[in-house]
VOGU-3710 file (C-alpha; in Angstrom, 3 decimals, decimal comma):
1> xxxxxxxxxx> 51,108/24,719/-11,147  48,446/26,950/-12,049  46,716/26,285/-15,284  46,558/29,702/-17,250  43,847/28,262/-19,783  41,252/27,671/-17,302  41,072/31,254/-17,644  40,578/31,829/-20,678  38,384/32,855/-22,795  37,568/36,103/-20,588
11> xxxxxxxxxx> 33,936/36,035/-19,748  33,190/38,596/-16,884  31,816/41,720/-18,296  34,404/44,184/-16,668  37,621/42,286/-17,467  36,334/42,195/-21,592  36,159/45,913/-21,326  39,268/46,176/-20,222  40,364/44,520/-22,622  38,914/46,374/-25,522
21> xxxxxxxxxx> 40,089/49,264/-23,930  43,671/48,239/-24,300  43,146/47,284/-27,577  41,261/50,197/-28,410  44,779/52,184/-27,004  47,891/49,752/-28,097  46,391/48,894/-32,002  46,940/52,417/-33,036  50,657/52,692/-31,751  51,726/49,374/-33,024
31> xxxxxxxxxx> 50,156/49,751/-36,506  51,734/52,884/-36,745  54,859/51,426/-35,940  54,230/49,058/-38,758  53,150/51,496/-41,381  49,629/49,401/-41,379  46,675/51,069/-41,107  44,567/51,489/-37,789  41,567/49,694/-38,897  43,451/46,663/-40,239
41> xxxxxxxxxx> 45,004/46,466/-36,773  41,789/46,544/-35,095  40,355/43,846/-37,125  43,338/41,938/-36,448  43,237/42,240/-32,908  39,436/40,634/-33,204  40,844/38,212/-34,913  43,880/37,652/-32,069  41,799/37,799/-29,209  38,782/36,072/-30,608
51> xxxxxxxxxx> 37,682/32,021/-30,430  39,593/31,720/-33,982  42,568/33,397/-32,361  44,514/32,882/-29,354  40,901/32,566/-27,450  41,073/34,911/-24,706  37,594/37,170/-25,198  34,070/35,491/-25,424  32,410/36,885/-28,098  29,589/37,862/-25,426
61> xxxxxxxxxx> 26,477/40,219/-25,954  28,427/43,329/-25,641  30,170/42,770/-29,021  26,683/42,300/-30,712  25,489/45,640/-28,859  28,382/47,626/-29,538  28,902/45,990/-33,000  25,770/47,033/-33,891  26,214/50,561/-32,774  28,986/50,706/-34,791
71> xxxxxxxxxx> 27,897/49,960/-37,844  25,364/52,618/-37,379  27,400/55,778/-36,309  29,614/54,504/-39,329  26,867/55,022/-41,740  25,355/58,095/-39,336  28,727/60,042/-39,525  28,866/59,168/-43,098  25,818/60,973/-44,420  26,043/63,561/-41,470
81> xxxxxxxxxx> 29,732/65,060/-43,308  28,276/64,870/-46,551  27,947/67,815/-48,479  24,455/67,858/-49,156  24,546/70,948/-51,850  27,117/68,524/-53,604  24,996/65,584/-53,528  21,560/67,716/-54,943  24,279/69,184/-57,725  25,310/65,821/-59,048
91> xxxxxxxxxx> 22,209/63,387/-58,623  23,471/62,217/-61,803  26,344/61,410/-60,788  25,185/59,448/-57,645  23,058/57,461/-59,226  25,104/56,556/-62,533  27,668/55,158/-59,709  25,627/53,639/-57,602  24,007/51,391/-60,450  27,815/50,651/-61,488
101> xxxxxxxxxx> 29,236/49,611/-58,166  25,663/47,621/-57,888  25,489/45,402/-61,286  29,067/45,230/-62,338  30,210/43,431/-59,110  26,888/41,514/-58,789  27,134/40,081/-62,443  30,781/39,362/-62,251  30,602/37,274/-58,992  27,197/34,925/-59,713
111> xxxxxxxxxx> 28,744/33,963/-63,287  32,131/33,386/-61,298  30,055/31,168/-58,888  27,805/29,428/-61,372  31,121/28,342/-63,739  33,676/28,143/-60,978  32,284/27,385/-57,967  29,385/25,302/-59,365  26,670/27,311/-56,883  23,030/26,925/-57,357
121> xxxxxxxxxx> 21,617/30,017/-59,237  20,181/31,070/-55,681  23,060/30,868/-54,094  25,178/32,862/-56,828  22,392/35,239/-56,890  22,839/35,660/-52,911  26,675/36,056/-53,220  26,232/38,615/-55,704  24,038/41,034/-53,785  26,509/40,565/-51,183
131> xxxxxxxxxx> 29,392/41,935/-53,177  26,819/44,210/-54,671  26,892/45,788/-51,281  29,527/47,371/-49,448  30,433/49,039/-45,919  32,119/52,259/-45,327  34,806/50,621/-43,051  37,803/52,857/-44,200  35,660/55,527/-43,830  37,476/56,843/-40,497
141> xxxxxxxxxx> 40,395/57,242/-42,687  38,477/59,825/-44,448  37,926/61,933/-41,476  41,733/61,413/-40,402  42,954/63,468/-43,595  40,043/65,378/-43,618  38,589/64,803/-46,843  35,441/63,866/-45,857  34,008/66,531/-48,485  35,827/65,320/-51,191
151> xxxxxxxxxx> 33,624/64,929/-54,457  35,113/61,155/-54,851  34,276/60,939/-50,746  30,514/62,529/-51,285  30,183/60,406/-54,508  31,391/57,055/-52,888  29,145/57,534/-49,608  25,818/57,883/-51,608  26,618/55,221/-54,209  27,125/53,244/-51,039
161> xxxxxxxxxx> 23,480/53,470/-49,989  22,154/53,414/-53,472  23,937/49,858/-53,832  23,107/48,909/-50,635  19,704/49,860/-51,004  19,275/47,815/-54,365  21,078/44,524/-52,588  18,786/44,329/-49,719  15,611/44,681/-52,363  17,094/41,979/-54,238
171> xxxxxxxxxx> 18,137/39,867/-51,558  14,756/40,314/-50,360  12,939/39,097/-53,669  15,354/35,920/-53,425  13,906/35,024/-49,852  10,191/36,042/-50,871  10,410/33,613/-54,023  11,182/30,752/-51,705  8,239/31,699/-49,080  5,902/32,282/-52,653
181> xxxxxxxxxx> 5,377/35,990/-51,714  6,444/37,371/-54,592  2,812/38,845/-55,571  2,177/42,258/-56,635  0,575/42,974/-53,157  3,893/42,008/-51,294  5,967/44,411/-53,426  3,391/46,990/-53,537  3,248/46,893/-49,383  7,003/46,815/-49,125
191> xxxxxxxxxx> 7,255/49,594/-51,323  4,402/51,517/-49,488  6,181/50,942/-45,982  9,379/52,639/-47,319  7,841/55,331/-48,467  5,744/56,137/-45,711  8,804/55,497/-43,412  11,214/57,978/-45,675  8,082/60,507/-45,358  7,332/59,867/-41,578
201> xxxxxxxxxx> 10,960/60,576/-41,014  11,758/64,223/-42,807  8,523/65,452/-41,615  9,227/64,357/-38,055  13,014/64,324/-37,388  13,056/68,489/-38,546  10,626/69,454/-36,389  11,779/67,713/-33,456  15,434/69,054/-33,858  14,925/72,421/-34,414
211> xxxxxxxxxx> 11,954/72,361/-30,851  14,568/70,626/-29,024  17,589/73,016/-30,068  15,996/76,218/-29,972  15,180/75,013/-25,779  17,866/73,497/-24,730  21,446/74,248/-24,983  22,793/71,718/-22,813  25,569/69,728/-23,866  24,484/66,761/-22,929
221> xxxxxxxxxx> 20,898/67,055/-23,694  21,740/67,426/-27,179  23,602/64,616/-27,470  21,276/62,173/-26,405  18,798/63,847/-28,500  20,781/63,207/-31,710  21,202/59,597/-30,864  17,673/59,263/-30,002  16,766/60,540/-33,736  19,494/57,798/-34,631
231> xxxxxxxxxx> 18,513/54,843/-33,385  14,700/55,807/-33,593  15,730/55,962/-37,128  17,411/53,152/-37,429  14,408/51,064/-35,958  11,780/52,481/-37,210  13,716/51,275/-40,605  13,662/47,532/-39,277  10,225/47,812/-38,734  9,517/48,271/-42,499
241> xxxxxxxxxx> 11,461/45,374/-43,382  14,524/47,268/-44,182  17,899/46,818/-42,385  19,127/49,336/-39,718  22,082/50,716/-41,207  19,493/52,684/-43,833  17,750/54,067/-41,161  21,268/55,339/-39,805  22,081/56,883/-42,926  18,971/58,426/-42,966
251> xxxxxxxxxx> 19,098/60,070/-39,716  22,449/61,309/-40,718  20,906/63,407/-43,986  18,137/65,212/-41,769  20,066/65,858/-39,526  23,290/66,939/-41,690  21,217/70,726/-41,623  21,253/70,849/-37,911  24,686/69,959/-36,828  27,587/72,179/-38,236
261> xxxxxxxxxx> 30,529/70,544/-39,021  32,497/72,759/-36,913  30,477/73,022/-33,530  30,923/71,433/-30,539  28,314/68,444/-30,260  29,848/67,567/-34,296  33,140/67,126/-31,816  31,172/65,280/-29,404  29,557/63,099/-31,448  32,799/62,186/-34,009
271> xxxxxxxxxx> 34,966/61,503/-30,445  32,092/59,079/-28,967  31,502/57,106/-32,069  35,898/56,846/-32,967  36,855/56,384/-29,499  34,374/53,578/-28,552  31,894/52,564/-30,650  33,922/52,024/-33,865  36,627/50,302/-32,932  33,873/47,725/-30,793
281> xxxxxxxxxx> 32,312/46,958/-33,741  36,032/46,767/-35,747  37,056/43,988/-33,280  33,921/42,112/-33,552  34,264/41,892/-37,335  37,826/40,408/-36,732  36,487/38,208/-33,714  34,358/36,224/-36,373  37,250/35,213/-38,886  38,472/32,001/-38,416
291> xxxxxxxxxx> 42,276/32,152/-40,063  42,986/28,514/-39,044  40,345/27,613/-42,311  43,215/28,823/-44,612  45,167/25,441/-43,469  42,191/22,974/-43,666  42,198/22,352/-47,720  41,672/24,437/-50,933  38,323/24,536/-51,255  37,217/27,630/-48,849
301> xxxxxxxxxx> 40,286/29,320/-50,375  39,746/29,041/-53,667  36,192/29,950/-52,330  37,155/32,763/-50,799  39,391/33,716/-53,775  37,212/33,654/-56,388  34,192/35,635/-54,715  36,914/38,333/-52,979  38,633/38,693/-56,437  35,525/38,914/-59,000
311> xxxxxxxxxx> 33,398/41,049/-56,339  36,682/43,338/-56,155  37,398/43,530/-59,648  33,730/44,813/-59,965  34,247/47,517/-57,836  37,368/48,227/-59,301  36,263/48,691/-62,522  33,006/50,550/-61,584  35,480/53,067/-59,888  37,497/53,832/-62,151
321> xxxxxxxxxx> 34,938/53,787/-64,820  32,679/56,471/-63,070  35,793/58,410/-62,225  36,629/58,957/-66,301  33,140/59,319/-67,178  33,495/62,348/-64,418  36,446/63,601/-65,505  38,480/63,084/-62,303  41,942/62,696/-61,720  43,071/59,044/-60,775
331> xxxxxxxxxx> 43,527/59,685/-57,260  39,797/60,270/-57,134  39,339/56,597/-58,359  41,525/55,072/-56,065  39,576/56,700/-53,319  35,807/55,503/-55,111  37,129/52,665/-55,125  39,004/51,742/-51,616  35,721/53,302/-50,082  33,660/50,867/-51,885
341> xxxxxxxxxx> 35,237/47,778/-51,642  34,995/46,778/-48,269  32,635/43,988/-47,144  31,755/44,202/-43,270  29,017/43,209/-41,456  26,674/44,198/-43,726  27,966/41,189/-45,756  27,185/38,721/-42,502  24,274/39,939/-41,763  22,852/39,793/-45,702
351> xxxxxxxxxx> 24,670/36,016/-45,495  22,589/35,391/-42,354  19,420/36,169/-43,706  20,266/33,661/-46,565  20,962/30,522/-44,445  17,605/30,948/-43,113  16,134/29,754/-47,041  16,415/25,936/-47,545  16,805/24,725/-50,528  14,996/21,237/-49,282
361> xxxxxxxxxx> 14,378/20,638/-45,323  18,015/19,914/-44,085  19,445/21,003/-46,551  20,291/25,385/-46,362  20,633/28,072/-49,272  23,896/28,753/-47,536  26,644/25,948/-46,904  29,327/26,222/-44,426  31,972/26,424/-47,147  30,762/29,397/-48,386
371> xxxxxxxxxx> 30,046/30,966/-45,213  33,977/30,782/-44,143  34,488/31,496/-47,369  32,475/34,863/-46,820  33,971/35,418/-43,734  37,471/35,197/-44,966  36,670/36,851/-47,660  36,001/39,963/-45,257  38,928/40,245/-43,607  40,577/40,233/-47,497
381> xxxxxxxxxx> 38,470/42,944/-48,327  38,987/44,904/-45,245  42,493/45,026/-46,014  42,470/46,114/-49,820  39,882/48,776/-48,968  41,641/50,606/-46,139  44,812/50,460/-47,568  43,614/51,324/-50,676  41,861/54,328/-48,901  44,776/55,559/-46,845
391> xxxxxxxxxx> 46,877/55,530/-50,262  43,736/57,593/-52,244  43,901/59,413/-49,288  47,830/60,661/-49,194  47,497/61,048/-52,917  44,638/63,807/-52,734  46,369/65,281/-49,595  49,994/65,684/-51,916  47,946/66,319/-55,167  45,742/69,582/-53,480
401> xxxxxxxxxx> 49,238/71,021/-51,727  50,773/70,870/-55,255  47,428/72,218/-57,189  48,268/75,977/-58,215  45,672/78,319/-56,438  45,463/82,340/-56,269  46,184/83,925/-52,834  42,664/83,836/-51,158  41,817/87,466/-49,679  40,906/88,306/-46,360
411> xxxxxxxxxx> 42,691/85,018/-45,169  45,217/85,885/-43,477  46,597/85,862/-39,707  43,384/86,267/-37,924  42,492/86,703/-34,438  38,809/86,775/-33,348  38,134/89,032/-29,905  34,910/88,208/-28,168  33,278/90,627/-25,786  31,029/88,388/-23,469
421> xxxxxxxxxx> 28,679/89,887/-20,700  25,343/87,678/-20,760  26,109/83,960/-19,477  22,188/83,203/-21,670  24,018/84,603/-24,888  27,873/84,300/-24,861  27,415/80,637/-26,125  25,623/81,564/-29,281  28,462/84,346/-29,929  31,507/81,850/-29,207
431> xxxxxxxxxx> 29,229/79,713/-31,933  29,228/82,373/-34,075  33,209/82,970/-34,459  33,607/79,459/-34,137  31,445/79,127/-37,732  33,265/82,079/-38,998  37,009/80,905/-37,975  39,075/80,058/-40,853  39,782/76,063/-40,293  43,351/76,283/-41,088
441> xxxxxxxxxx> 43,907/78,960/-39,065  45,966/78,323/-36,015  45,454/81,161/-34,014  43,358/81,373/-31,093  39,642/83,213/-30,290  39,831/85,642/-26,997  37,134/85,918/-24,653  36,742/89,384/-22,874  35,050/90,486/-20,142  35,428/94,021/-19,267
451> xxxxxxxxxx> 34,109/95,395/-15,676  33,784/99,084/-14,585  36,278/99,781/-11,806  33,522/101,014/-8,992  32,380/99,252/-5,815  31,338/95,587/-7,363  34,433/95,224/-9,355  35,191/92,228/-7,419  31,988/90,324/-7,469  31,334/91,336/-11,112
461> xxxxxxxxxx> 35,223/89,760/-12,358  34,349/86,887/-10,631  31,350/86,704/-12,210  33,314/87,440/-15,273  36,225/84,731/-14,561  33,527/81,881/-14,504  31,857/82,934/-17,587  35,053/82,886/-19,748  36,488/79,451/-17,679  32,649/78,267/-19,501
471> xxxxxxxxxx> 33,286/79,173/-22,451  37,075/78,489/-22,572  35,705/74,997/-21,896  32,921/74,898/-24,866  35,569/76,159/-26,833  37,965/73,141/-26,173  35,129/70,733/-26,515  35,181/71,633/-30,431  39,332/71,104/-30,454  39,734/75,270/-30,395
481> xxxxxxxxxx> 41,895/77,756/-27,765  40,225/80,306/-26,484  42,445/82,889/-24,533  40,885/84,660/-21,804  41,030/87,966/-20,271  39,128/89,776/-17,347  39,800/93,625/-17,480  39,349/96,447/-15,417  38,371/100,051/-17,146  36,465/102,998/-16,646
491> xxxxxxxxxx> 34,793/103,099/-19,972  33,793/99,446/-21,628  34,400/100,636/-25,463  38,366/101,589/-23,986  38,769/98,518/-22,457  37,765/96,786/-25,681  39,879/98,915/-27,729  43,162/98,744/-25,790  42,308/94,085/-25,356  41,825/94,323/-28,975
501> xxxxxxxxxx> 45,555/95,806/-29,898  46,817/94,283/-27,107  45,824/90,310/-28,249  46,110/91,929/-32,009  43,466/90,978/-32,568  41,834/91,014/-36,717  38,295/91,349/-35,630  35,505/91,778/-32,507  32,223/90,025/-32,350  30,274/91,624/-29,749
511> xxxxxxxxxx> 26,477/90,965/-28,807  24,009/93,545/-29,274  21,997/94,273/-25,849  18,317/92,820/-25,663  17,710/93,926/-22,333  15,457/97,532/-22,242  16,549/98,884/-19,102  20,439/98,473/-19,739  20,202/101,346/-22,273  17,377/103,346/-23,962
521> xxxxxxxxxx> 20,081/103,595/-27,374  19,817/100,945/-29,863  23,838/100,831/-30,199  23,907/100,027/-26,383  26,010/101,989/-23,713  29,183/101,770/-25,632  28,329/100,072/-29,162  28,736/103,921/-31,282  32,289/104,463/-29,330  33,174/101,294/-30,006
531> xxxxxxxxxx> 32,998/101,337/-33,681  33,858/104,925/-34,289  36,898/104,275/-32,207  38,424/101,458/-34,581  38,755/100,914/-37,818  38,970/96,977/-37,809  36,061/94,650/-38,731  33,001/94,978/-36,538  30,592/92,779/-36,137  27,303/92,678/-33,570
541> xxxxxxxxxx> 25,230/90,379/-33,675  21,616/90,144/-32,028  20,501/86,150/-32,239  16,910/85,208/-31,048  17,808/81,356/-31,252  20,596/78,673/-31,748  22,334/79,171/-35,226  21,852/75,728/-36,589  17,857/76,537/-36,631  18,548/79,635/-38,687
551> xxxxxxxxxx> 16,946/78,309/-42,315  18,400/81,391/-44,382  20,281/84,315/-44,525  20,090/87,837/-45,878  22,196/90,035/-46,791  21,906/93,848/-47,580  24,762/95,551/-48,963  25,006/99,205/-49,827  26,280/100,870/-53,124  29,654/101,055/-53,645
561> xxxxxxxxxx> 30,806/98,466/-51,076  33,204/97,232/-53,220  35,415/99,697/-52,656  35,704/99,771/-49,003  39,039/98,217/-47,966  37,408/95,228/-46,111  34,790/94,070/-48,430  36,628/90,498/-49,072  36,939/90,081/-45,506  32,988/90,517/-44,628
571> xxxxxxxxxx> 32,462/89,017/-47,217  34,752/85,828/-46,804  33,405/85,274/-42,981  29,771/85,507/-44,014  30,737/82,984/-46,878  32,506/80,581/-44,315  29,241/81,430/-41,996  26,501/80,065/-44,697  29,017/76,709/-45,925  29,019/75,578/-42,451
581> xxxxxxxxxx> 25,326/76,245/-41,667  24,598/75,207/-45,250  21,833/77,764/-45,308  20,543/79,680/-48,312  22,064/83,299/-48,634  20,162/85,896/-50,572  22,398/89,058/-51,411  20,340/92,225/-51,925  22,817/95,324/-53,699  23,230/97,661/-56,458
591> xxxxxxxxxx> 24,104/96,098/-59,633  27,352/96,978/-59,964  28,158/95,443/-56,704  26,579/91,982/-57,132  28,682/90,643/-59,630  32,195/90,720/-57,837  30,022/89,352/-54,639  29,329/86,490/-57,258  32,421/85,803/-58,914  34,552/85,630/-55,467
601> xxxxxxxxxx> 31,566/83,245/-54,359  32,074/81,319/-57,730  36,068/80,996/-57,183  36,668/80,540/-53,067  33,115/78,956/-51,950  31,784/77,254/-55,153  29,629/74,629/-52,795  27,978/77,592/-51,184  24,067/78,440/-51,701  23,331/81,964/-53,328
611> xxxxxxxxxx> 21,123/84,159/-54,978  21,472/87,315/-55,994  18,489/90,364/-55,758  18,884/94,147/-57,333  18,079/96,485/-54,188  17,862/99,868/-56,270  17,632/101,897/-52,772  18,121/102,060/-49,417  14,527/102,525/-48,921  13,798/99,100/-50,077
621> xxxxxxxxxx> 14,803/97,782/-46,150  10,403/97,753/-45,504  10,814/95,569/-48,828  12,875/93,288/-47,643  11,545/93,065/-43,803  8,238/91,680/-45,316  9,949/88,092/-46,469  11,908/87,544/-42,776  10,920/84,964/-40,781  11,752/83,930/-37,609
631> xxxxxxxxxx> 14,161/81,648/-38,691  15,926/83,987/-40,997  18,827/85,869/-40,081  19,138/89,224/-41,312  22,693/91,108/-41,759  22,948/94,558/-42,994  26,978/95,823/-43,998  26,973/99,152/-42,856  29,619/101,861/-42,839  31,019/104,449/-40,821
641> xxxxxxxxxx> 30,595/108,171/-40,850  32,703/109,820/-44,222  33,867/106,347/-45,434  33,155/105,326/-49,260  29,980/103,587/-48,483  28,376/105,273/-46,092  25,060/107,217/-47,296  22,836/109,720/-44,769  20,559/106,891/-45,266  22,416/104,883/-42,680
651> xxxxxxxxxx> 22,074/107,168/-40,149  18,710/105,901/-39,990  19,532/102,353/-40,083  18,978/101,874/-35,692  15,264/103,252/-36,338  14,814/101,126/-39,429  15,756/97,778/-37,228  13,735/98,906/-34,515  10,833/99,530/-36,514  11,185/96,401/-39,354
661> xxxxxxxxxx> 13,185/94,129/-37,730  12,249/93,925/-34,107  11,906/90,221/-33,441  14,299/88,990/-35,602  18,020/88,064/-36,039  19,906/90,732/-37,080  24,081/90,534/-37,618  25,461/94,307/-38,048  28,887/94,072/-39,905  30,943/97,589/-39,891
671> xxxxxxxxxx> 33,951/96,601/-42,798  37,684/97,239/-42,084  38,967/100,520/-42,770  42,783/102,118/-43,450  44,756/102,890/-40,404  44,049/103,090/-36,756  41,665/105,119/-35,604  42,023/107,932/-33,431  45,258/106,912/-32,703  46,519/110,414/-32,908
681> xxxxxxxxxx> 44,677/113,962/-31,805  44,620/115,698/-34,417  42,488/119,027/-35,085  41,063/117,418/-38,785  39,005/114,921/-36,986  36,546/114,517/-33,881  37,867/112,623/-30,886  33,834/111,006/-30,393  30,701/110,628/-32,420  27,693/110,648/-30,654
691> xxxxxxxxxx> 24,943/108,428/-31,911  22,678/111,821/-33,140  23,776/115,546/-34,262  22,129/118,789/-32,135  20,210/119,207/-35,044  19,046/115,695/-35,376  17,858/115,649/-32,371  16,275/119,477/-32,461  14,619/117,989/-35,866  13,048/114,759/-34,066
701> xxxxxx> 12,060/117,172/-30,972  10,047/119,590/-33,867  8,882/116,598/-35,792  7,105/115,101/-32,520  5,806/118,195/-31,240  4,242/119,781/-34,941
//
């Protein structure tokens, strides 16, 4: 009879995979049938499958790899969904916590090990800068519900590097006392290398993103770029003495400007890390905790006890201590405090460090009681923490649906259309409504592409099929439908027109043309019809490079606005525009019109990055064209002919661009109006609007000649 233990544990590379893979795709389904959350059953499973466990996966060099990989897109992903406008608004706050969750925890658990345990003062130091520290394992809970934005999510996430920051320093001054480098030149080197690393970094990391981004558009390409920036991060950070997880945090924050939270390689770059990476590194946590210790005496359990429950309570009371000196609502400490709690391994790799130190030759810092005791005490803390979490988490979820809240304008059913021509600039334009889409909004983006019914009409919706099956594609890659439509007409602007009541569509972003010989007319071919022939929100858009390089935006706005019927609506998408690109918008306007731009900014966007500038005139555009640069992007709100808004000053506006704003990115938004246009022939109204009058033109041809 065949022995089945002989083949066991599993040591060739392909079968291991396989089984993490299974793992990876059964823990989920069974914890949910349990009511246990994910991450538990993943660290369970480690624990199952692991030497500790049933033995039937060697712990081989792929765990370390992918384990260590882990870690770092755990602490990458964290900083990269931070809201970085919230973390410069409450430094306070950040560090106030951070200092809490770092000395209450580490003061509870070395008196707990010095009376209780009996630990040397080295040791108890070691074990509290340990607690001290914590990892962001329930973090993927976050993102699950997410709440990744939350001010208790934002606030636990930096405190998290601020404590873990402070451990490592101490931890480091424990070992340097024992190798007698504890001189002013060894502090005064180690504090020189971070600092020159932290500067090296956000000089360098910036300026390579926004080269590589502006060049290269491929998805792939930019994927590998990002976690080149990681990991280059992440070593350069060991190479100062620092562990790697700071230099994945780091990454994360430089590159938090450069990667909306709603594009595609965000979506990449989430699925990688929470389909693979995590979950490898999850396992390998659980495949180091040996269970069978709980049945081999008291003394690693009381061990275990008193360093999980002191270390704990420290957290716990930091929590909920920062969360009433912050005024927020209990929920928000439940969450501070199930993000913070969790020991990983961070924690083994801090203990590791220690059992390097003896005390006397033969004799380590670091005794194998305490670490099993450590290790148990992980999987304990892994537990509280993400259960913790996903409780904090359901609480928030219930607690925001209940919140009362005004009826946001402008938010409504929406439908974006897309016109797409240009295979070099549909992808920017699909980018573009994607960062304008309202996230809760269920409805899907169209891509168009109209062809003139001549001779090539069959090559050129071919051409057209391929395009929109592309972007159709890029569209699913960031978890959004995208219908698609390739239509026949005689006139472009008419084929938009009848696509964009047919789809009912709520608004049309369409390209402006860059290409001289397709039309001598700034408007394009069919731009002026277009507009003049609907009354819905209009927006064209004329972008030189990839949005996520664009540094700021400006916004003109002309007097009396306000009282055109889709003034919330512009405004609202430009707002959702500058949140996700987290880019600095500058509002130029009459002074009557600022203030309700202000106040609606105040109430719906509060995180959002404004300022405000008096623009007496229209004349002031020259004014304003001086202070663009290339990486600005530039939107005028227009109007249309004998609307509120609309000044003989705008009739100019096509010359003005041409003449001020010739290189740079320019967004023209035409507002919604009242009723459909030219729906009806009527005598009281034109049927088209060229772009110039007879005497327009007879006035340019006199002005030229004389």
């Amino acid at each position: 009879m065949t022995n089945l233990a002989s083949y066991f544990p599993i040591t060739d590379p392909t079968l291991i995979f396989f089984v993490v893979m299974l793992i990876i795709l059964f823990a989920p389904i069974i914890m949910g049938k349990l009511r246990i959350p994910h991450i538990i059953g993943m660290v369970l499973a480690g624990v199952a499958v692991g030497k500790y466990g049933f033995n039937i996966l060697a712990r081989d060099d792929s765990f370390e790899l992918f384990g260590k990989v882990g870690l770092y897109y755990i602490m990458f992903l964290a900083s990269l969904e931070m809201d970085m406008e919230g973390v410069k608004r409450n430094k306070g706050r950040f560090l106030g916590f951070g200092l809490l969750t770092f000395a209450l925890p580490l003061v509870l658990t070395y008196f707990a090990s010095i009376s209780l345990l009996h630990y040397s003062v080295f040791a108890s130091l070691l074990l509290g800068c340990l607690m001290a520290s914590n990892t962001l394992i329930a973090y993927p809970i976050v993102g699950r519900y997410g709440l990744q934005r939350k001010p208790s999510v934002t606030l636990s996430v930096g405190s998290s590097m601020i404590s873990l920051l402070m451990a490592l320093v101490a931890l480091t001054a424990i070992v340097a006392s024992y190798g007698g480098e504890t001189s002013v030149w060894f502090w005064l080197l180690f504090v020189g290398k971070f600092v020159g690393y932290c500067v090296a970094m956000f000089l360098l990391i910036p300026r390579f993103t926004r080269w590589f981004l502006r060049r290269y558009s491929d998805a792939v390409m930019q994927f590998i770029f990002v976690m080149s920036m990681l990991f280059m991060s992440a070593a350069a950070s060991e190479a100062v003495g620092l562990e790697g997880i700071i230099g994945a945090f780091v990454a994360g924050i430089i590159l938090n400007r450069y990667i909306p939270h709603v594009s595609p390689l965000m979506n990449r770059i989430e699925f990688i890390g929470n389909a693979l990476f995590i979950p490898y590194f999850l396992i390998g946590v659980g495949m180091l905790i040996n269970v069978r210790l709980l049945f081999e005496g008291s003394t690693i359990i009381i061990a275990m006890l008193v360093i999980a429950g002191f270390g704990t309570l420290g957290k716990a009371i930091a929590a909920y201590t920062a969360a009433s000196m912050f005024r927020l609502p209990k929920s928000s400490g439940n969450m501070m405090f199930g993000l913070t709690s969790a020991h990983a391994a961070g924690a083994i790799a801090m203990l590791m460090i220690g059992m390097r130190v003896e005390l006397e030759p033969g004799k380590p810092l670091v005794t194998d009681d305490m670490l099993n005791s450590v290790v148990l005490m992980i999987l304990v803390t892994c537990i509280i923490s993400t259960m913790m979490t996903e409780r904090a988490a359901q609480q928030i979820t219930l607690r925001d649906r209940e919140m009362p809240s005004d009826d946001k304008p402008a938010t409504a059913e929406e439908k974006i259309l897309i016109p797409l021509k240009y295979p070099e600039y549909a992808q920017r334009l699909v980018n573009l409504a994607m960062l304008m889409r309202n996230p809760k909004n269920t409805t899907q983006l169209v891509g168009l592409n109209v062809v003139y019914d001549d001779d090539d009409m069959q090559r050129n919706m071919e051409k057209g099929s391929q395009l929109l099956e592309r972007m159709a594609q890029y569209s699913a890659s960031a978890d959004m439908t995208m219908q698609t439509q390739v239509r026949v007409a005689a006139n472009i602007a008419n084929g938009i027109r009848h696509a964009f009541k047919e789809f009912r569509a709520t608004d049309i972003i369409i390209g402006m043309h860059m290409h001289p010989e397709v039309s001598q007319k700034f408007w394009g071919a069919f731009h002026q019809s277009l507009f003049n022939g609907l009354n819905s929100q209009i927006i064209m858009a004329r972008l030189n490079q990839p949005l996520a390089t664009i540094r700021r935006i400006k916004v003109a706005v002309p007097s009396r606005a306000q009282f055109e019927p889709g003034f919330y609506r512009w405004l609202e998408r430009l707002s959702r525009l500058a949140c996700n690109m987290e880019c600095h918008t500058e509002f130029h306007g009459r002074s009557d019109t600022l203030p309700l731009i202000a106040d609606y900014i105040r109430h719906y966007h509060p995180t959002m990055r404004c300022s405000f500038t008096e623009m007496t005139h229209w004349n002031e555009m020259p004014h304003i064209a001086e202070s663009i640069q290339k990486d600005h992007l530039f939107v005028v709100v227009t109007a249309r002919k004998g609307t509120v808004s609309f000044k003989n000053a705008l009739e100019h506006l096509p010359e003005e661009i041409k003449h001020h704003f010739s290189g740079s990115n320019i967004m023209i938004i035409f507002p919604d109006q009242h009723g459909d246009a030219m729906d009806e022939m009527t005598f009281a109204q034109p049927q088209h609007t060229e772009d110039q009058s007879a005497y327009e033109a007879i006035g340019k041809w006199i002005k030229k000649k004389f």
